[in-house]
C-alpha positions as CSV (number, residue, x, y, z in Angstrom):
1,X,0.0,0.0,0.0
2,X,2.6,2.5,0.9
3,X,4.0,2.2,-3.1
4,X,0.4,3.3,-3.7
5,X,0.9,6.7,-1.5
6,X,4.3,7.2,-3.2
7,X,3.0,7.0,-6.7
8,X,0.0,9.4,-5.8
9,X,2.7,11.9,-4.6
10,X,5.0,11.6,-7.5
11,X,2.3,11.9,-9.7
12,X,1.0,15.5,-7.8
13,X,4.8,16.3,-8.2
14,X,4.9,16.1,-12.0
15,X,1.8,17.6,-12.2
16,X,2.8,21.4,-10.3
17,X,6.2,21.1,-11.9
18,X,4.9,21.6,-15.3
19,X,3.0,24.9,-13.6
20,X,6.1,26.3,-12.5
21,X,8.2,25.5,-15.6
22,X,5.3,27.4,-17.5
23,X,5.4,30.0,-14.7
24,X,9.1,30.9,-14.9
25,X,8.5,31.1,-18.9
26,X,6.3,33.8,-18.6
27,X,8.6,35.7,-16.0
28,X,5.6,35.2,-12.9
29,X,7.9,33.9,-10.5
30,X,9.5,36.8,-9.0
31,X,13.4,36.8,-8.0
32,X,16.0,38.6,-6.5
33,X,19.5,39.9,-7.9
34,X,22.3,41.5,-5.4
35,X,24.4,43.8,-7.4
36,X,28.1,44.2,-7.1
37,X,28.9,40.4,-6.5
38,X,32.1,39.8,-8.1
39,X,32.3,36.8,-10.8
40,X,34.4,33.6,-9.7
41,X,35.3,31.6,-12.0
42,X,35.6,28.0,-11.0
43,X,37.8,25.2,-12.0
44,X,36.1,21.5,-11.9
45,X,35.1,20.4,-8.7
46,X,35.8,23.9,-6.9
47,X,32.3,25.6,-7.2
48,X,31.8,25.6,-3.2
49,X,34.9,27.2,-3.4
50,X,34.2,30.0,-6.1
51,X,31.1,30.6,-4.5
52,X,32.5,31.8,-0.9
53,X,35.3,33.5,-2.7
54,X,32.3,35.4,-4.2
55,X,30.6,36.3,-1.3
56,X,34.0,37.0,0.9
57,X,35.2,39.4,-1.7
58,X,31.7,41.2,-1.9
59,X,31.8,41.6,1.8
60,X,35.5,43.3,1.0
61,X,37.6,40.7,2.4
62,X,40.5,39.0,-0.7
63,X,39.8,35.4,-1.8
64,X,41.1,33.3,-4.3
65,X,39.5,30.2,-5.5
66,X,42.9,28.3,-5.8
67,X,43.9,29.1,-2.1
68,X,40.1,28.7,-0.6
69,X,39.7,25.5,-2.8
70,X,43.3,24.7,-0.7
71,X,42.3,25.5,2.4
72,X,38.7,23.4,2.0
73,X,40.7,20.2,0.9
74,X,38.6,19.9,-1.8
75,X,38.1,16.9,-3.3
76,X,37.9,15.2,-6.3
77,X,34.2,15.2,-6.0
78,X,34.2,19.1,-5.2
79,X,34.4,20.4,-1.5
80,X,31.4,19.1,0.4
81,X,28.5,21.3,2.6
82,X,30.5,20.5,6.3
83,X,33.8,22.0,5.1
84,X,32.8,25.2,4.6
């Protein structure tokens, strides 16, 4: 019975995400931009790292993703949620 529940809630799921894909077509679903947030770029794997460079040097403070992607130890698989 429960695979009965699941498949009723996957279905609803598909259903609303085709209303929000149509949504965001037609520019309904409002969202925010913060100006002044410096560009990153990241190499493979390092976009945790590129990311809080971002922020840090918006907030004034140098960042490099090299040495913040060294100081992480990110990974092969990218820097994970807990190390930053």
């Amino acid at each position: 019975m429960r695979w009965l529940g699941l498949l009723a809630l996957g279905a609803l799921g598909c259903t609303r995400a085709a209303d929000i894909r149509a949504d965001i077509r037609r520019g309904a679903v409002p969202g925010a931009q913060v100006e002044g947030v410096p560009f990153v770029a990241q190499r493979p794997d390092t976009c945790g790292a590129a990311a809080l460079a971002s922020v840090l040097q918006y907030g004034g403070l140098p960042a490099s993703e090299p040495a913040l992607a060294a100081a992480l130890r990110t990974k092969p698989l990218g820097t994970q949620n807990t190390q930053l």
